[in-house]
N, CA and C atoms as a LAMMPS dump frame, in Angstrom:
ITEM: TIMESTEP
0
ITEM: NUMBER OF ATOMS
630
ITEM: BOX BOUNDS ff ff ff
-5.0000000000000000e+02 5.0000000000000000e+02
-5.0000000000000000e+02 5.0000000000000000e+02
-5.0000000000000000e+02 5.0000000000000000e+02
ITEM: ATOMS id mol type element x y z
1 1 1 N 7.71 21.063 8.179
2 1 2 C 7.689 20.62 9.573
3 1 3 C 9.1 20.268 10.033
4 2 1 N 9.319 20.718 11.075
5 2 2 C 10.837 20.412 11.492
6 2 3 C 11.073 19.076 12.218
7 3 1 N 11.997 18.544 11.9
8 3 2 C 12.892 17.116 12.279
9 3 3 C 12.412 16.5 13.428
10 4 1 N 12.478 17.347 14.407
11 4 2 C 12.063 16.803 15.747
12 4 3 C 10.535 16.63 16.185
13 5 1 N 9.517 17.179 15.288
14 5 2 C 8.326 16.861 15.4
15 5 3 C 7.907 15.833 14.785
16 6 1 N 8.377 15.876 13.676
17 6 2 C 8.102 14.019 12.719
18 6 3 C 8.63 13.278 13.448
19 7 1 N 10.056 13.601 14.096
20 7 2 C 10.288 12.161 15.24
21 7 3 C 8.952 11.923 16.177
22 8 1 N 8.715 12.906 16.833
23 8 2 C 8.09 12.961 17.793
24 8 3 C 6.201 12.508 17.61
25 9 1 N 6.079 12.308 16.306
26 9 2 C 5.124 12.062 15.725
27 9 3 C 4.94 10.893 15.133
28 10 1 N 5.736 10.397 14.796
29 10 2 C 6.074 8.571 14.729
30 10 3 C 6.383 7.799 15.776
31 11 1 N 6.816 8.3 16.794
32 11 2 C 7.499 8.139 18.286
33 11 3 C 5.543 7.748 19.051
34 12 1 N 4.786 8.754 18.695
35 12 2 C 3.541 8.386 19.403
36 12 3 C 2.845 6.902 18.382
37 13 1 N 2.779 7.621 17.008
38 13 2 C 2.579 6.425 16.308
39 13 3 C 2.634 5.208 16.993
40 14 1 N 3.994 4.962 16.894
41 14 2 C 4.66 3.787 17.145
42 14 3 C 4.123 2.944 18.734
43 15 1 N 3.403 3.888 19.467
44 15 2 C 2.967 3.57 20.676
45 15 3 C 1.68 3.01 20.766
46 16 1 N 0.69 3.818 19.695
47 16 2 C -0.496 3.606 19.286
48 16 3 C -0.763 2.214 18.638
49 17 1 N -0.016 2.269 18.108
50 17 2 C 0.231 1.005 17.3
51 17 3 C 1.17 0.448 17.082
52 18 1 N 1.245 -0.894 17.441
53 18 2 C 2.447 -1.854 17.677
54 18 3 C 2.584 -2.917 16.659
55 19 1 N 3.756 -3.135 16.292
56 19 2 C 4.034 -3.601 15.23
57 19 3 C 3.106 -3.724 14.062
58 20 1 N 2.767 -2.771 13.448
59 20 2 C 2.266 -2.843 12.516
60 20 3 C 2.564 -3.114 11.238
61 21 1 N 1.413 -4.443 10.523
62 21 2 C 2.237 -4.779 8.708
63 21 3 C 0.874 -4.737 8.201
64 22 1 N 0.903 -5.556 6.918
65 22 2 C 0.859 -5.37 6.196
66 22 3 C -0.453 -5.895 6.047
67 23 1 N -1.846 -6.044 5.925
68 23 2 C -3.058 -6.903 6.587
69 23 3 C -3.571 -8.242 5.117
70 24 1 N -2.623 -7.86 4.061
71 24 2 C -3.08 -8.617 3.164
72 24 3 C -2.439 -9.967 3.268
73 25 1 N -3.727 -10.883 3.191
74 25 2 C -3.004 -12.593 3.232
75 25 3 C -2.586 -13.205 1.983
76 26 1 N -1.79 -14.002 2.117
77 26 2 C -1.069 -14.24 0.523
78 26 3 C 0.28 -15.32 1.297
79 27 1 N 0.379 -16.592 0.233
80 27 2 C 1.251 -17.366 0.715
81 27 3 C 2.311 -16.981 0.254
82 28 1 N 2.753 -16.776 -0.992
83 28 2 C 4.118 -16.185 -1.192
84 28 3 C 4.364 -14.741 -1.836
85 29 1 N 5.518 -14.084 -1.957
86 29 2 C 5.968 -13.462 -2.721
87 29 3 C 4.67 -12.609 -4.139
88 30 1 N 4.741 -13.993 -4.559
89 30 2 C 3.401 -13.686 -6.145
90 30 3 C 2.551 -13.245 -5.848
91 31 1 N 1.934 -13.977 -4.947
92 31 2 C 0.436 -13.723 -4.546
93 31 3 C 0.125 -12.712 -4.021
94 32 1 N 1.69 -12.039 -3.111
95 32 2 C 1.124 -11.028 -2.629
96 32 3 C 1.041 -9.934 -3.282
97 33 1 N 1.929 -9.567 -4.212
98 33 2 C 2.418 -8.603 -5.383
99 33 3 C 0.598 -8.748 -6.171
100 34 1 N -0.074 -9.712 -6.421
101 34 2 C -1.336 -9.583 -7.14
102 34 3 C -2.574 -9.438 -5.758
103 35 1 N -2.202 -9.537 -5.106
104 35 2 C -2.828 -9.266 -3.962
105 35 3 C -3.067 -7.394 -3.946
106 36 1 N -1.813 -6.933 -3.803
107 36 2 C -1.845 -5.555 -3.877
108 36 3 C -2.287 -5.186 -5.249
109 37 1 N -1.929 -5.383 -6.28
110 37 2 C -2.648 -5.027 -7.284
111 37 3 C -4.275 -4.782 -7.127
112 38 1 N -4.847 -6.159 -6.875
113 38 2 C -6.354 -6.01 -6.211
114 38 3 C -6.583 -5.147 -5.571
115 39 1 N -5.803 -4.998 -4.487
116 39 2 C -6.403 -4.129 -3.421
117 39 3 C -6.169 -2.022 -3.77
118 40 1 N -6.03 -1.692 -5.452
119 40 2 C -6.12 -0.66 -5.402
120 40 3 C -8.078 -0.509 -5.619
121 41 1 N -8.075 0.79 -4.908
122 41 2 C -9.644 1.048 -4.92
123 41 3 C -10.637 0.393 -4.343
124 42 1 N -9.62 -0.599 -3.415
125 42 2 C -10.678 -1.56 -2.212
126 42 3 C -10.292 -1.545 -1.603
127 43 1 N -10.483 -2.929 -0.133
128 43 2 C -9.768 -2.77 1.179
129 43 3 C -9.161 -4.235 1.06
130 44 1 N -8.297 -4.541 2.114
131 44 2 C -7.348 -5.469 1.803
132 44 3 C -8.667 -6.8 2.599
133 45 1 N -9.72 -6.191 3.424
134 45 2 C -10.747 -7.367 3.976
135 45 3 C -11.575 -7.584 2.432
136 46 1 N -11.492 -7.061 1.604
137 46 2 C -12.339 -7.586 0.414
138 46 3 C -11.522 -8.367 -0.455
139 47 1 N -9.976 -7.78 -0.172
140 47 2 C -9.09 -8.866 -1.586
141 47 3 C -8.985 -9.959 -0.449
142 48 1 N -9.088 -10.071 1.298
143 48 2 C -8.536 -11.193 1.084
144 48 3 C -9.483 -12.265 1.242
145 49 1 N -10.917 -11.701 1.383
146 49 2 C -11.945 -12.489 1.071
147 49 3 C -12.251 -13.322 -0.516
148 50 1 N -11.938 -12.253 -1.525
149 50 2 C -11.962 -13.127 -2.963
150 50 3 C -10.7 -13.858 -2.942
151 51 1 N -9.397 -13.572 -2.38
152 51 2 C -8.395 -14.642 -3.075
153 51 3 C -8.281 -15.849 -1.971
154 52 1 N -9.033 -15.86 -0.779
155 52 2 C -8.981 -17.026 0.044
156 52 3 C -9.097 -18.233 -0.594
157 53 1 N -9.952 -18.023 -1.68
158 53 2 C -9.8 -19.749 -2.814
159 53 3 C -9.363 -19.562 -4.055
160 54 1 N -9.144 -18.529 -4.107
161 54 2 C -7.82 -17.845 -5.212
162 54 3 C -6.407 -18.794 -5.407
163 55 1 N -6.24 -18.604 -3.851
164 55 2 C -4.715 -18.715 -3.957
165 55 3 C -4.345 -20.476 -3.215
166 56 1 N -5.551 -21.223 -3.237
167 56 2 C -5.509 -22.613 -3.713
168 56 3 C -5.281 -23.383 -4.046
169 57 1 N -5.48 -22.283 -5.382
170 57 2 C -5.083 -23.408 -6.911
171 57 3 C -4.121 -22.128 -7.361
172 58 1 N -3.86 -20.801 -6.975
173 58 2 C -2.977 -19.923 -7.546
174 58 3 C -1.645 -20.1 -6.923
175 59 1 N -0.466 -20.196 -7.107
176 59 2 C 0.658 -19.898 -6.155
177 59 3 C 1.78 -19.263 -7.041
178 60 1 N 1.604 -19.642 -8.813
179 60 2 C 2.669 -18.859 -9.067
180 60 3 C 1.919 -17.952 -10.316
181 61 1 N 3.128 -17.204 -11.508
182 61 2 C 2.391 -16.992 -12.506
183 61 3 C 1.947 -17.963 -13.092
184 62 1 N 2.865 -18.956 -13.711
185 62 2 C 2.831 -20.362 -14.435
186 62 3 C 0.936 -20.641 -14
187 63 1 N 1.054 -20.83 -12.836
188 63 2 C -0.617 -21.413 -12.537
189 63 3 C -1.611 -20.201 -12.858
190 64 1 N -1.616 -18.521 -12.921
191 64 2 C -2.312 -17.7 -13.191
192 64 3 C -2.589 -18.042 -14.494
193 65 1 N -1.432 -17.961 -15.503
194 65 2 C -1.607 -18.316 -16.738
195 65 3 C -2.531 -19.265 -17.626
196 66 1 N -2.46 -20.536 -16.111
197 66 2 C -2.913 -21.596 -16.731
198 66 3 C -4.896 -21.496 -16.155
199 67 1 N -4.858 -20.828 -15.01
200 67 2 C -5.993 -20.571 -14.961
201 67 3 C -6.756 -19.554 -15.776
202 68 1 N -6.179 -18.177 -16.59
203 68 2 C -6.611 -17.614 -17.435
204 68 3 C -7.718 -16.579 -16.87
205 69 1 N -7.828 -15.726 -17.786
206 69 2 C -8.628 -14.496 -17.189
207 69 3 C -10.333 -14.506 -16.992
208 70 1 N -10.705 -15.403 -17.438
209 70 2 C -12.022 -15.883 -17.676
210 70 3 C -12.558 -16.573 -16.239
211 71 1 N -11.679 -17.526 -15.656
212 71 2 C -11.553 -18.132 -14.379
213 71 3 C -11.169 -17.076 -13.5
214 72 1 N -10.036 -16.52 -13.714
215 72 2 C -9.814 -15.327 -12.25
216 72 3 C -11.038 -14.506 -11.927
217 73 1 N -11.492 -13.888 -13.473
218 73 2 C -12.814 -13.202 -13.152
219 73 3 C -14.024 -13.646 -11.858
220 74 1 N -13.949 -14.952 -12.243
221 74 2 C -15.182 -15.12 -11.681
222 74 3 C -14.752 -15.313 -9.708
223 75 1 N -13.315 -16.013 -9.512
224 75 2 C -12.65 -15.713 -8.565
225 75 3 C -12.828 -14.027 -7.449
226 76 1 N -12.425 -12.909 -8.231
227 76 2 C -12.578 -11.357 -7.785
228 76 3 C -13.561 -10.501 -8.487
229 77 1 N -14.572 -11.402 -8.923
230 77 2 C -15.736 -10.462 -9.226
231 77 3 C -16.79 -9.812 -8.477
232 78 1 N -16.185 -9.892 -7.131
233 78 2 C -16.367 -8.833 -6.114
234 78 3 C -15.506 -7.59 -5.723
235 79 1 N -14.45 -7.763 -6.362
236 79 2 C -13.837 -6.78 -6.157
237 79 3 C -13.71 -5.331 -7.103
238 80 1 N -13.513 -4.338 -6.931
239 80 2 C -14.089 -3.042 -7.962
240 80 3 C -13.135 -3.023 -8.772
241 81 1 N -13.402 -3.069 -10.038
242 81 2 C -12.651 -2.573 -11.481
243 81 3 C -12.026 -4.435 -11.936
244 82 1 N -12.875 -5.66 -11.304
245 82 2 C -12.437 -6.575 -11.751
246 82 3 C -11.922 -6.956 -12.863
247 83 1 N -12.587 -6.252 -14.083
248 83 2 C -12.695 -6.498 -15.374
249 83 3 C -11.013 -6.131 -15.535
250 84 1 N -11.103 -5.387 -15.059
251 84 2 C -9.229 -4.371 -15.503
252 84 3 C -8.192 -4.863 -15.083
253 85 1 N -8.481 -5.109 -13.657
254 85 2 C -7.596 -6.045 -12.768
255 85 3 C -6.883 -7.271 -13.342
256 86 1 N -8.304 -8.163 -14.007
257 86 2 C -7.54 -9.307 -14.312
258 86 3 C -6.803 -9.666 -15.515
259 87 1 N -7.721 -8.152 -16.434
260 87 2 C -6.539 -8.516 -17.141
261 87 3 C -5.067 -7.834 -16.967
262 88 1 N -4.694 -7.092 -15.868
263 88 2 C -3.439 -6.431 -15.991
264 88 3 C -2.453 -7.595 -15.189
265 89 1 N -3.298 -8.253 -14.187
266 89 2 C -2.916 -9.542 -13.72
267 89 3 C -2.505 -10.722 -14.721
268 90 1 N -3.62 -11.897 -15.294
269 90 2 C -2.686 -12.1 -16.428
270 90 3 C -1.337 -11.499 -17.103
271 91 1 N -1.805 -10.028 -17.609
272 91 2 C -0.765 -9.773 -18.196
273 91 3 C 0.554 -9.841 -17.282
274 92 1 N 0.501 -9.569 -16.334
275 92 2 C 1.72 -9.372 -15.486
276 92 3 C 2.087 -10.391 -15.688
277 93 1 N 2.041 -11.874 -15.133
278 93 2 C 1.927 -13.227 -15.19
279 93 3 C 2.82 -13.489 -16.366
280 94 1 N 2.109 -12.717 -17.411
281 94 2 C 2.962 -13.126 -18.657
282 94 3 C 4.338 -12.88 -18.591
283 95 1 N 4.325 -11.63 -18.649
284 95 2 C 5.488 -10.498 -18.547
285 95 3 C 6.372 -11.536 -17.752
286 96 1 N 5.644 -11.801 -16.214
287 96 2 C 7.372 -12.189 -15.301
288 96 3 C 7.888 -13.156 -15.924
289 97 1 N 7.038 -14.489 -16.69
290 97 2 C 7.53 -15.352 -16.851
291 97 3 C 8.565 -15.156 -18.019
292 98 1 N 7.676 -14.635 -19.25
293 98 2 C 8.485 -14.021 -20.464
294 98 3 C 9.828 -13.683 -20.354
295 99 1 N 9.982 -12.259 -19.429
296 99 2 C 11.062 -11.535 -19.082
297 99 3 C 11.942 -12.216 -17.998
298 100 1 N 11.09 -13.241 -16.786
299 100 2 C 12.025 -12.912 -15.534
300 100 3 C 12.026 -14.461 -15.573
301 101 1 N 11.474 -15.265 -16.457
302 101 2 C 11.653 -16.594 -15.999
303 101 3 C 11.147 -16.854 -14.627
304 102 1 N 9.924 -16.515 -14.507
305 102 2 C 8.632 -16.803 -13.506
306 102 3 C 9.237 -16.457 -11.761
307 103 1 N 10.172 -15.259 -12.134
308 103 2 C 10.872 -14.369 -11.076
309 103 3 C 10.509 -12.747 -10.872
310 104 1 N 9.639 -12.661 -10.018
311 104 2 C 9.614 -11.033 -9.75
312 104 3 C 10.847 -10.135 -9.876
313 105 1 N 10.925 -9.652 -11.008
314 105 2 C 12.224 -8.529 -10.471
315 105 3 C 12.518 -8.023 -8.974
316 106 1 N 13.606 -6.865 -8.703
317 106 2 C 13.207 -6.52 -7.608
318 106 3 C 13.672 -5.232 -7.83
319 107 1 N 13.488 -4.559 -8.908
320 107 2 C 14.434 -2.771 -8.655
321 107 3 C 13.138 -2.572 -9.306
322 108 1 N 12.808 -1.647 -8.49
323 108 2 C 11.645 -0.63 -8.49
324 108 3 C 11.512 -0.205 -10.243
325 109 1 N 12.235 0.061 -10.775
326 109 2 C 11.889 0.646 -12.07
327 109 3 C 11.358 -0.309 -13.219
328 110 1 N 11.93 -1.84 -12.873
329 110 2 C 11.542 -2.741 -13.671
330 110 3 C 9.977 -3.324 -12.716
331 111 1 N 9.67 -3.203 -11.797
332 111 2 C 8.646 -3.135 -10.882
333 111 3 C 7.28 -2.694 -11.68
334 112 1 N 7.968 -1.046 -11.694
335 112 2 C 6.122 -0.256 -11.941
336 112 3 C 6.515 -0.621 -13.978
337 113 1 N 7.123 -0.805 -14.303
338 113 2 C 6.659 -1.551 -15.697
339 113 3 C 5.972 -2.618 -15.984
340 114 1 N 5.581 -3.212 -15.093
341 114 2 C 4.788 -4.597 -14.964
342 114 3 C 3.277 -4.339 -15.331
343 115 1 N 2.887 -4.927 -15.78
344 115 2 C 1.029 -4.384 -15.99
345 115 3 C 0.51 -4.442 -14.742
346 116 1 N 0.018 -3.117 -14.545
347 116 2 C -1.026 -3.077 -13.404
348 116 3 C -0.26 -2.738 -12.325
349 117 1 N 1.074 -2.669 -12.057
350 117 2 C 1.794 -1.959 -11.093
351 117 3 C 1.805 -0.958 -11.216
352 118 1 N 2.016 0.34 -10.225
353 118 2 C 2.262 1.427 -10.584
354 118 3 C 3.092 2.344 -8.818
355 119 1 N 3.172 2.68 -8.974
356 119 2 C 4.573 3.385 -8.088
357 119 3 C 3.843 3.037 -6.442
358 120 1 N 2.578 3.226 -6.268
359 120 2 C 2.515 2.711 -4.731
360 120 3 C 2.707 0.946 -4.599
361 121 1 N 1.904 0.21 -5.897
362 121 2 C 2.394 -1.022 -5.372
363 121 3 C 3.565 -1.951 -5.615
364 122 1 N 4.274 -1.058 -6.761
365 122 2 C 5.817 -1.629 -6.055
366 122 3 C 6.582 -1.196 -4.929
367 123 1 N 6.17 -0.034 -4.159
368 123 2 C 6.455 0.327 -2.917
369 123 3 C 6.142 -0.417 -1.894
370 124 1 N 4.721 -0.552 -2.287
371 124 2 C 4.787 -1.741 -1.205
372 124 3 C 4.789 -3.331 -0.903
373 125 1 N 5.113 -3.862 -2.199
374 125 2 C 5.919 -4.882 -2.566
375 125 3 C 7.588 -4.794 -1.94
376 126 1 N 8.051 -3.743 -2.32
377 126 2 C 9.525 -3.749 -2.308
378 126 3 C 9.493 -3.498 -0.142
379 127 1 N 8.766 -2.716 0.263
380 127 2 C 8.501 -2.607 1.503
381 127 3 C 8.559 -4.169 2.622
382 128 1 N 7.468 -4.529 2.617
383 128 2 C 6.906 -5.905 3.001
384 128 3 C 8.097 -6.946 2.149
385 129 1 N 7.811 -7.448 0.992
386 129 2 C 8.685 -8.305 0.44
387 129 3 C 10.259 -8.331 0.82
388 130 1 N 10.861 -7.092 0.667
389 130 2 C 12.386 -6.806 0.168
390 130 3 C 12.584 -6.54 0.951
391 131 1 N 11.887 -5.549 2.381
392 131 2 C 12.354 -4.98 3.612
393 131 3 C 12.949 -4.353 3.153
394 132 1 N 12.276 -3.059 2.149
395 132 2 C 13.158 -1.75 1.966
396 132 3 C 12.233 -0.818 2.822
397 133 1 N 13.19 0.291 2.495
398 133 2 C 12.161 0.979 3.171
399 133 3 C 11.964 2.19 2.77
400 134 1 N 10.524 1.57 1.892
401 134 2 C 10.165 2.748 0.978
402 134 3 C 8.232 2.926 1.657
403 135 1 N 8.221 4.14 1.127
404 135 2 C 7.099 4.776 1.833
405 135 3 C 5.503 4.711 0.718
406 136 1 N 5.269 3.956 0.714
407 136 2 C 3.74 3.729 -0.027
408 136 3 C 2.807 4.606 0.057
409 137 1 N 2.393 5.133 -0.67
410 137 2 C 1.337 6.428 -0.411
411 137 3 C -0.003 6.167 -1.147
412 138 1 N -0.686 5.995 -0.24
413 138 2 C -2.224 4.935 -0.759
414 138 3 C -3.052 6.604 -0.422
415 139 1 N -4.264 6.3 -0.447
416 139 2 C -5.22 7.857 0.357
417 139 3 C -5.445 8.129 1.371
418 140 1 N -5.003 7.318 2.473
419 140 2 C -5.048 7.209 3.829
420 140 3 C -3.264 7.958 4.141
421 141 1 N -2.072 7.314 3.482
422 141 2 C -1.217 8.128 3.98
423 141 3 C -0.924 9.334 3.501
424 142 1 N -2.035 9.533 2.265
425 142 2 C -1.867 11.073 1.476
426 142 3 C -2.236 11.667 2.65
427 143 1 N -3.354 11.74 2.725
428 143 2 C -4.514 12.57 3.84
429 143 3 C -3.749 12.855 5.155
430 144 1 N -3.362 11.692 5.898
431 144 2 C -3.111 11.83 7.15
432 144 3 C -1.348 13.095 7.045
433 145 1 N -0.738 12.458 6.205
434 145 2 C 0.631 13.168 5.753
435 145 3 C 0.71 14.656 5.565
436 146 1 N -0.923 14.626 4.749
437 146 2 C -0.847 16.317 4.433
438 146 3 C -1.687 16.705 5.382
439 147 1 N -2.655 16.48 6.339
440 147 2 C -3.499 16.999 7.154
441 147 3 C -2.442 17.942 8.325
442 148 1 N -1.57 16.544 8.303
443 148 2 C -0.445 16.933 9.719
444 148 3 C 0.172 18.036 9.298
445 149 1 N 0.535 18.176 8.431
446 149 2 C 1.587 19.068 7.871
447 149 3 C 3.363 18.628 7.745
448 150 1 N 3.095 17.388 7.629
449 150 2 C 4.705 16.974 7.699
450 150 3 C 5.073 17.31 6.098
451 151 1 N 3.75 16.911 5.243
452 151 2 C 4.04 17.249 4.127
453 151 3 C 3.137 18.317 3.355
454 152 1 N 3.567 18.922 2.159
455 152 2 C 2.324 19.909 1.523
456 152 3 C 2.567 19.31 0.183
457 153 1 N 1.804 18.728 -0.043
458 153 2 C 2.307 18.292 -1.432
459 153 3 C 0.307 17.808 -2.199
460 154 1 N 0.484 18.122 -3.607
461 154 2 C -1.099 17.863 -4.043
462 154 3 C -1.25 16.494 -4.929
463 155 1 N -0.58 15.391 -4.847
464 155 2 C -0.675 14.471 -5.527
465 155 3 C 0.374 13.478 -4.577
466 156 1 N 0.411 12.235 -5
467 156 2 C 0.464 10.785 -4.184
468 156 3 C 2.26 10.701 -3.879
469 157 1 N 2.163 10.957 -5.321
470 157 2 C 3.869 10.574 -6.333
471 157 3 C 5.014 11.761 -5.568
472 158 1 N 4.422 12.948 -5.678
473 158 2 C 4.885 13.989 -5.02
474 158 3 C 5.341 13.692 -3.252
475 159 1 N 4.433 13.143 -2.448
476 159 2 C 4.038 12.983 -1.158
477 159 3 C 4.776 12.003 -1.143
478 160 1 N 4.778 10.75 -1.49
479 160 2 C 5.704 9.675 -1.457
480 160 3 C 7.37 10.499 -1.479
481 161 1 N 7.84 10.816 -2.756
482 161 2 C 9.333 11.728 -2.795
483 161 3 C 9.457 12.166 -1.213
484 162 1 N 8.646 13.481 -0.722
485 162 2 C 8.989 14.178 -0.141
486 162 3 C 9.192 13.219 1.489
487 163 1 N 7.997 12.611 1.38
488 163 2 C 7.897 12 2.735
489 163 3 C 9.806 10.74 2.734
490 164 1 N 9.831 10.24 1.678
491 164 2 C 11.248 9.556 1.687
492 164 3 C 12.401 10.418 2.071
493 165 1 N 12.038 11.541 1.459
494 165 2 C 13.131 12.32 2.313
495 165 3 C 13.31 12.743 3.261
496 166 1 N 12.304 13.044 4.344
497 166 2 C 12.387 13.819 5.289
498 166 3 C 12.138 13.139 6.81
499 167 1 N 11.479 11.394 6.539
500 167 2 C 11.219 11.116 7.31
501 167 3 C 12.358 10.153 7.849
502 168 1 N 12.65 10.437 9.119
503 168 2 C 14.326 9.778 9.561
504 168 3 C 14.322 8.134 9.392
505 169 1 N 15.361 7.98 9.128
506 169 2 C 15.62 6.494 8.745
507 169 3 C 15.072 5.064 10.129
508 170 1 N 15.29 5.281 10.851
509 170 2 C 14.549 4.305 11.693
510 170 3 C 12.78 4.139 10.941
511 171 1 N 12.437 4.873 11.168
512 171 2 C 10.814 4.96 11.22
513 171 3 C 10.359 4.471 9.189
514 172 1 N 11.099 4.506 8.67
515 172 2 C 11.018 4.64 6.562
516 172 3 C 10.036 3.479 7.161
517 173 1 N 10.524 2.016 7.459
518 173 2 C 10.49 0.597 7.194
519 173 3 C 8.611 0.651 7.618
520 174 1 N 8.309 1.476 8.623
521 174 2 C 6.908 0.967 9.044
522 174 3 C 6.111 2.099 9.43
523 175 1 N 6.581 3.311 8.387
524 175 2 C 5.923 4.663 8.268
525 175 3 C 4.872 4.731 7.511
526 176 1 N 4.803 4.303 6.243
527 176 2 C 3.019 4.15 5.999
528 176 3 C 2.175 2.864 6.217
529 177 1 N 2.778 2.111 7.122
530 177 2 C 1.748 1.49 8.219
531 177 3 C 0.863 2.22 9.4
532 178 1 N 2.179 2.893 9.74
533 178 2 C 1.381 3.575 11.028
534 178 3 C 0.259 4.784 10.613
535 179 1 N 0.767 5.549 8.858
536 179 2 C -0.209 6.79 8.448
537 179 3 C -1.571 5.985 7.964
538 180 1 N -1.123 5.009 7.832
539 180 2 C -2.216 4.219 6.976
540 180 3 C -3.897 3.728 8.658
541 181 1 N -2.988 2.935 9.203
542 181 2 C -3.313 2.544 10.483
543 181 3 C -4.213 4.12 11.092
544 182 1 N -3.768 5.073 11.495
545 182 2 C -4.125 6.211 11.701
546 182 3 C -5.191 6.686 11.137
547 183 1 N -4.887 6.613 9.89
548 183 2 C -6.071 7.155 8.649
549 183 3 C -7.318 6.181 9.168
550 184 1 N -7.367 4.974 9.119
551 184 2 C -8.23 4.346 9.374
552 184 3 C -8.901 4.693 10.427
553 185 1 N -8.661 4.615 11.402
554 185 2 C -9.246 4.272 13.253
555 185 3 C -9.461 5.818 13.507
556 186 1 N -8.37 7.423 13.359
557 186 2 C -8.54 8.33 13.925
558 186 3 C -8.741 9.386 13.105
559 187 1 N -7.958 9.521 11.779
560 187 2 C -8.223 10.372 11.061
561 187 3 C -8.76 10.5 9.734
562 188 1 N -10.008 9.974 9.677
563 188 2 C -10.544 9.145 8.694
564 188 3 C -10.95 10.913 7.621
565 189 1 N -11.618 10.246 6.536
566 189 2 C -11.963 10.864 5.227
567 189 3 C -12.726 12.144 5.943
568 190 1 N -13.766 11.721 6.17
569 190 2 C -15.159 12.043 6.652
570 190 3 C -15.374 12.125 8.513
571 191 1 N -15.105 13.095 8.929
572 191 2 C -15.725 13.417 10.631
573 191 3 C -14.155 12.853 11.227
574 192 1 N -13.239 13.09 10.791
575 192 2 C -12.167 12.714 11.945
576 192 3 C -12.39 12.667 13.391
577 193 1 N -11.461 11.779 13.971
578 193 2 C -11.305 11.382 15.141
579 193 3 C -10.638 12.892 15.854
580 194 1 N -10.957 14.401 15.623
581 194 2 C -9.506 14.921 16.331
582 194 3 C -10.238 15.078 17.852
583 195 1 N -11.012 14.656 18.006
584 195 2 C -10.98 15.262 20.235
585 195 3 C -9.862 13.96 20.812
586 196 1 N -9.999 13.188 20.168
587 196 2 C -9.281 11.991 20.526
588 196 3 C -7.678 11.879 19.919
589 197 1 N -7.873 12.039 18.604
590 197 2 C -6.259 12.397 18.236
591 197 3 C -5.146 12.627 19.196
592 198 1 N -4.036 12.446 19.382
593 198 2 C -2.8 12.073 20.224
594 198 3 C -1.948 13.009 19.427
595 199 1 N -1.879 13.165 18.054
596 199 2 C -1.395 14.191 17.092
597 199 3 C -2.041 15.507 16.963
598 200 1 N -3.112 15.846 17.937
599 200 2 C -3.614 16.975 17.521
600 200 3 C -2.592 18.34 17.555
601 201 1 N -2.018 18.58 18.371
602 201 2 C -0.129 19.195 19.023
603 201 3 C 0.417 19.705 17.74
604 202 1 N -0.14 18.628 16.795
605 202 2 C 1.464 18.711 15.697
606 202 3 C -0.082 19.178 14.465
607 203 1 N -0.823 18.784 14.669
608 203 2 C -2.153 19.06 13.381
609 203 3 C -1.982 20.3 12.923
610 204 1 N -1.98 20.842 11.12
611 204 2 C -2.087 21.671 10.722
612 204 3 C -3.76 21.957 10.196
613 205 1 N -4.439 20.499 10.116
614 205 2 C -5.657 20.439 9.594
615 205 3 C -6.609 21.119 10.66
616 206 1 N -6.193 20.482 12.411
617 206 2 C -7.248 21.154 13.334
618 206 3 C -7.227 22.619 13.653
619 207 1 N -5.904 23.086 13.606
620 207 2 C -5.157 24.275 13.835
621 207 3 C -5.566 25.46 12.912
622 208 1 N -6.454 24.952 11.538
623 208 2 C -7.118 26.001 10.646
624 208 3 C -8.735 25.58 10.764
625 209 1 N -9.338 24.862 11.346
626 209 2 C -10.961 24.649 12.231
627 209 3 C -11.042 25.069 12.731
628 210 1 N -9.852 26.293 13.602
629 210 2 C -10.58 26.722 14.411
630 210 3 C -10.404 28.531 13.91
């Protein structure tokens, strides 16, 4: 897709939706980093329903630790793959304190080494947290990314790369907000929104329906 249509395609974004972040609640830094962890394979209205009395008595690792995996369980045992979660949580917990002296790193590579991180949610840790501006690729900005045709790519990791490169530097900081945002409300999994779509112009997905 050429330069001036991805502008022109974040340019509507950006109209559609106004200031858009990040929807997960979390008092600091920690919480939110295990916040996103939770929220792979759910929605951020289900993590922030279990950690509303989570994060209480949670605020750092030191206190995860001390609450233990047995207690968190019963905390997000609404949430899917709890069992796995908490313990990659603990473990993380361990790790920062062990390694970072109860300090989140902040370079991406020491990031997705953390238990239970893995390349979208230090993206979007480092995003939100760090105000970088790196591009998170959840299934909502896969879909919407490759539907459009800005990108062709068959996996997350791939789509993330390409989309960092190509998408102009103004727009990096709050670009898979707006694909994400999109995915939700217009161009969902199942029966998309396209009579309504504002992107239909630029769609490679509607453009082979017909």
């Amino acid at each position: 897709m050429k330069n001036n249509n991805i502008n022109s395609i974040f340019l509507i974004l950006s109209k559609e939706y106004k200031n858009p972040k990040s929807e997960l609640n979390s008092p600091n830094s920690f919480t939110f980093l295990v916040s996103v962890v939770l929220s792979a394979q759910s929605t951020d209205i289900a993590v922030n329903k279990a950690t509303k009395d989570l994060y209480k008595v949670v605020k750092s690792p030191y206190d995860m630790v001390n609450l233990g995996k047995t207690k968190l369980k019963k905390y997000i045992k609404t949430i899917g793959l709890y069992n796995n979660k908490a313990n990659n949580i603990i473990s993380l917990s361990k790790t920062i304190i062990k390694k970072y002296r109860g300090k989140i790193p902040k370079e991406f590579d020491l990031l997705i080494k953390l238990p239970g991180v893995g390349k979208k949610t230090a993206s979007v840790y480092q995003n939100v947290v760090l105000k970088k501006p790196k591009i998170a690729v959840d299934t909502h900005v896969f879909r919407v990314s490759n539907r459009l045709g800005i990108v062709k790519e068959k996996n997350t990791d791939k789509t993330q790369d390409r989309l960092e490169e190509i998408i102009p530097s103004k727009w990096k900081m709050k670009a898979h907000h707006f694909l994400i945002l999109h995915g939700r409300n217009i161009c969902k999994s199942q029966k998309p929104k396209c009579e309504i779509c504002k992107l239909s112009s630029f769609c490679d997905y509607l453009s082979k329906s017909f």
